[in-house]
N, CA, C and O of each residue as an XYZ file, in Angstrom:
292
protein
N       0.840     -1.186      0.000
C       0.000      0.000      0.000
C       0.882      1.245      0.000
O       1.804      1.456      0.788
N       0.388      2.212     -1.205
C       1.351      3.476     -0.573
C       1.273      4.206      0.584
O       0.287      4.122      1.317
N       2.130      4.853      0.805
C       2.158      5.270      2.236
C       1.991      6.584      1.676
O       2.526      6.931      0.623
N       1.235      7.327      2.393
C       1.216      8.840      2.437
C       1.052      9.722      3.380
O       0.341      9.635      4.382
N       1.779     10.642      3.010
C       1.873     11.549      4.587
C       0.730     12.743      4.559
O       0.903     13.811      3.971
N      -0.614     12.349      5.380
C      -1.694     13.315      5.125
C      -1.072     14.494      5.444
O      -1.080     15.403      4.615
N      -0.281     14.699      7.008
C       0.000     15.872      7.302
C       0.911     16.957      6.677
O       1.098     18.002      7.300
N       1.563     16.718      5.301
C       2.376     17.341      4.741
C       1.361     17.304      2.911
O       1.800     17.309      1.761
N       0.302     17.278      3.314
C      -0.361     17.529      1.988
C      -0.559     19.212      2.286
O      -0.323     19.810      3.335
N      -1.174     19.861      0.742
C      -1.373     21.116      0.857
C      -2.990     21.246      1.766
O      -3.749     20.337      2.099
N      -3.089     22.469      1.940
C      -4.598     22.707      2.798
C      -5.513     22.572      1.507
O      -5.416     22.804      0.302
N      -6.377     22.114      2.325
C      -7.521     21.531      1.308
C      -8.189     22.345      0.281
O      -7.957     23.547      0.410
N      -8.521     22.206     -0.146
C      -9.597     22.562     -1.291
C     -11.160     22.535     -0.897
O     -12.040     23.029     -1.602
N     -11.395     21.821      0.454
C     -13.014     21.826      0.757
C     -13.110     20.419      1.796
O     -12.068     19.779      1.944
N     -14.002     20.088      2.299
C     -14.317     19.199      3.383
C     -15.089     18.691      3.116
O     -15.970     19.296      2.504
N     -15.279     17.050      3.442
C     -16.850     16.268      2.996
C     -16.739     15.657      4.621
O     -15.733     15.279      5.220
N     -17.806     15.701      4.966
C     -17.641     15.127      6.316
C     -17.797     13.676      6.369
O     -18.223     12.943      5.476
N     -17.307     13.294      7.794
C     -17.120     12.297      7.558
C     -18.235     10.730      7.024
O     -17.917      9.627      6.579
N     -19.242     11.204      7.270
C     -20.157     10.338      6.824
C     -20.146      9.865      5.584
O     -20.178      8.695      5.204
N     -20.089     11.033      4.871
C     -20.047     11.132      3.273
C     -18.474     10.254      2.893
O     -18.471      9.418      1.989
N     -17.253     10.549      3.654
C     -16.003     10.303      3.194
C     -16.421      8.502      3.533
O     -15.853      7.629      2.876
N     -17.349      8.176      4.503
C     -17.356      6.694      4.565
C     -17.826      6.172      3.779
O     -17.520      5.058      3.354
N     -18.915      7.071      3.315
C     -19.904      6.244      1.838
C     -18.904      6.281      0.611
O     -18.857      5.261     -0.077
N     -18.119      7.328      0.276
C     -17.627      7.449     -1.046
C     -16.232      5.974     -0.741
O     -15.451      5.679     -1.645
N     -16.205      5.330      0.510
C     -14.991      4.351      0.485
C     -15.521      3.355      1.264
O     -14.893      2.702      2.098
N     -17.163      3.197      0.871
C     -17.805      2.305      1.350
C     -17.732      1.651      2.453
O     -18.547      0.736      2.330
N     -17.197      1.572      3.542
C     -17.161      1.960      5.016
C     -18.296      2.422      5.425
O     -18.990      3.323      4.954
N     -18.493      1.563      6.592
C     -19.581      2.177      8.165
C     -18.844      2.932      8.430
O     -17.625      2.918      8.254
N     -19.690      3.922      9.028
C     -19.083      4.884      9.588
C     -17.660      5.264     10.775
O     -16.786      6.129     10.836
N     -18.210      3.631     11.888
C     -17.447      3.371     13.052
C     -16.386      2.924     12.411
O     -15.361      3.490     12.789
N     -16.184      1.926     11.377
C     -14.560      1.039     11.060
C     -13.804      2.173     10.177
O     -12.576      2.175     10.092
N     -15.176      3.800      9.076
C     -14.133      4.842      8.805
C     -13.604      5.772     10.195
O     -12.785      6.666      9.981
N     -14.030      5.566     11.427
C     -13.235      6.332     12.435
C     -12.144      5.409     12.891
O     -11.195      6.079     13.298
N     -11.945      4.217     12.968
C     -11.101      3.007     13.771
C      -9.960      3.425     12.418
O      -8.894      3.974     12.698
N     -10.288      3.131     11.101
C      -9.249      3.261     10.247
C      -8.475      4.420      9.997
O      -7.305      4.420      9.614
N      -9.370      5.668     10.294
C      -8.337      7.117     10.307
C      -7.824      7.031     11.619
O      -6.763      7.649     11.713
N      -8.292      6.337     12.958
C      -7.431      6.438     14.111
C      -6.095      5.648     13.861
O      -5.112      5.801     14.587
N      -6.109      5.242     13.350
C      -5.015      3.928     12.831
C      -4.189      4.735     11.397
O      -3.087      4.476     10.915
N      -4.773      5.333     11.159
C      -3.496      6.245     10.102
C      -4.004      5.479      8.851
O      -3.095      5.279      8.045
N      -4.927      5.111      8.564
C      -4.835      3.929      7.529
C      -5.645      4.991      6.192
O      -5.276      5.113      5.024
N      -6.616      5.523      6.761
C      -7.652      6.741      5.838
C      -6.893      7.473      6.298
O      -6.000      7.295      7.127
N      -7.434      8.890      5.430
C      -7.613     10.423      5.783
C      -7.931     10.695      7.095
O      -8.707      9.757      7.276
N      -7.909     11.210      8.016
C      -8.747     11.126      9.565
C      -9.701     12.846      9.204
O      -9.336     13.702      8.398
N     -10.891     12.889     10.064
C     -11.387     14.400      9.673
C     -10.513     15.167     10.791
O      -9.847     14.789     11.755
N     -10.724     16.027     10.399
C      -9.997     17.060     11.307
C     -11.329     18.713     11.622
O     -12.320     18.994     10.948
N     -10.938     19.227     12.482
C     -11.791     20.173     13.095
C     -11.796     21.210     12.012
O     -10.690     21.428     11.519
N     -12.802     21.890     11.539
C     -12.906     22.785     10.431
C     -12.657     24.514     11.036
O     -12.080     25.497     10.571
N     -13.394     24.248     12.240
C     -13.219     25.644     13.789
C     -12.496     25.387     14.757
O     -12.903     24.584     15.596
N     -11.384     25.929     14.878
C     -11.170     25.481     16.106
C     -12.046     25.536     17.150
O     -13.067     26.221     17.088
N     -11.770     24.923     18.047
C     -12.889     24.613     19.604
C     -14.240     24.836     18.850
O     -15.129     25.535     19.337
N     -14.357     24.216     17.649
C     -15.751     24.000     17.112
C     -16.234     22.499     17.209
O     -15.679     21.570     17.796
N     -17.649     22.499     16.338
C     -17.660     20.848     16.736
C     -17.692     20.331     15.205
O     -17.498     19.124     15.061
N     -17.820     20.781     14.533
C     -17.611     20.528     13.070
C     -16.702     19.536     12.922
O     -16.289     19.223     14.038
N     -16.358     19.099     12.337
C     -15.121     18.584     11.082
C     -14.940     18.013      9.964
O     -15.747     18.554      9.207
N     -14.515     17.443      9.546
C     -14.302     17.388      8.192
C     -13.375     16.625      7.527
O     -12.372     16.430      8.215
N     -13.347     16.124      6.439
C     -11.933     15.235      6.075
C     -11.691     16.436      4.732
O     -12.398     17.020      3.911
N     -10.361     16.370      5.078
C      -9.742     17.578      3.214
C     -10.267     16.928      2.499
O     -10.505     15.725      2.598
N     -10.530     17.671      1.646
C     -11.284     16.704      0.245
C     -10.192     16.409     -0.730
O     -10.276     15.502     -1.558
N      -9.057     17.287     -0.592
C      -7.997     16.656     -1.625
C      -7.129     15.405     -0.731
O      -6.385     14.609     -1.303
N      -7.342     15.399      0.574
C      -6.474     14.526      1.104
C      -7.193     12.975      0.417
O      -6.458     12.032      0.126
N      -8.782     12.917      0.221
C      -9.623     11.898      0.118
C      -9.387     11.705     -1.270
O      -9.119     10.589     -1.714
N      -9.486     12.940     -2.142
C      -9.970     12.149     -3.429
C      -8.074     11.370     -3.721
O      -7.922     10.502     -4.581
N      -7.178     11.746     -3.086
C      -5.751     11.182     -3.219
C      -5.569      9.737     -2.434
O      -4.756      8.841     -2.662
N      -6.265      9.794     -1.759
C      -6.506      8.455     -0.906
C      -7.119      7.232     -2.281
O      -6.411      6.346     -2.760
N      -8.366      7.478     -2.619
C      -8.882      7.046     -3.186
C      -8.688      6.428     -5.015
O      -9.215      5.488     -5.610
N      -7.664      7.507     -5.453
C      -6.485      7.742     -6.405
C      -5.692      6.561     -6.256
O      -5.377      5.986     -7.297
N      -5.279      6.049     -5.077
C      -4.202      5.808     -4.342
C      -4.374      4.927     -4.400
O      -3.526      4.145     -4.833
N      -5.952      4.421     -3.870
C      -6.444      2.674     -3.912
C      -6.736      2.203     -5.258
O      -6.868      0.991     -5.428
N      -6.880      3.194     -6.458
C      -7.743      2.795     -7.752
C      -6.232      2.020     -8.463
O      -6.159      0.951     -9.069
N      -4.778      3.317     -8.017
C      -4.224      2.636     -9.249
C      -3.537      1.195     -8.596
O      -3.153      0.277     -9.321
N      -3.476      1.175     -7.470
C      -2.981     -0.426     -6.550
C      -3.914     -1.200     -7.270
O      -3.318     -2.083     -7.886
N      -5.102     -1.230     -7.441
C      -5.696     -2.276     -7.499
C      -5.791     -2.511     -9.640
O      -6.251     -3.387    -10.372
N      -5.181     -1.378     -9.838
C      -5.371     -1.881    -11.446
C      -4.068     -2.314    -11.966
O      -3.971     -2.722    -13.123
């Protein structure tokens, strides 16, 4: 699997939260939080600080997803 370093990507381009980031990588919701705790996804991150929002980068995801298409072809 490639390895990628979310935290040295550029700032995003926009946020899909996380519900949505589980459907677009077909994931329940709970095993897409166990897998970004684990470094394995994108993880969301807070959109406000000391807000309750968050969000996953949307360029961190659609590169994730990039990431799994060309491994598997």
């Amino acid at each position: 699997m490639n390895s990628i370093d979310w935290k040295t990507m550029p700032p995003a381009d926009g946020f899909v939260r996380p519900a949505d980031a589980a459907k677009q990588l077909a994931l329940g919701l709970s095993t897409f939080y166990f897998l970004a705790k684990q470094g394995l996804v994108p993880a969301p991150v807070k959109i406000v600080p000391n807000g309750r929002a968050s969000g996953v980068p949307k360029n961190q995801l659609e590169a994730f997803i990039a990431s799994r298409a060309a491994t598997k072809s």
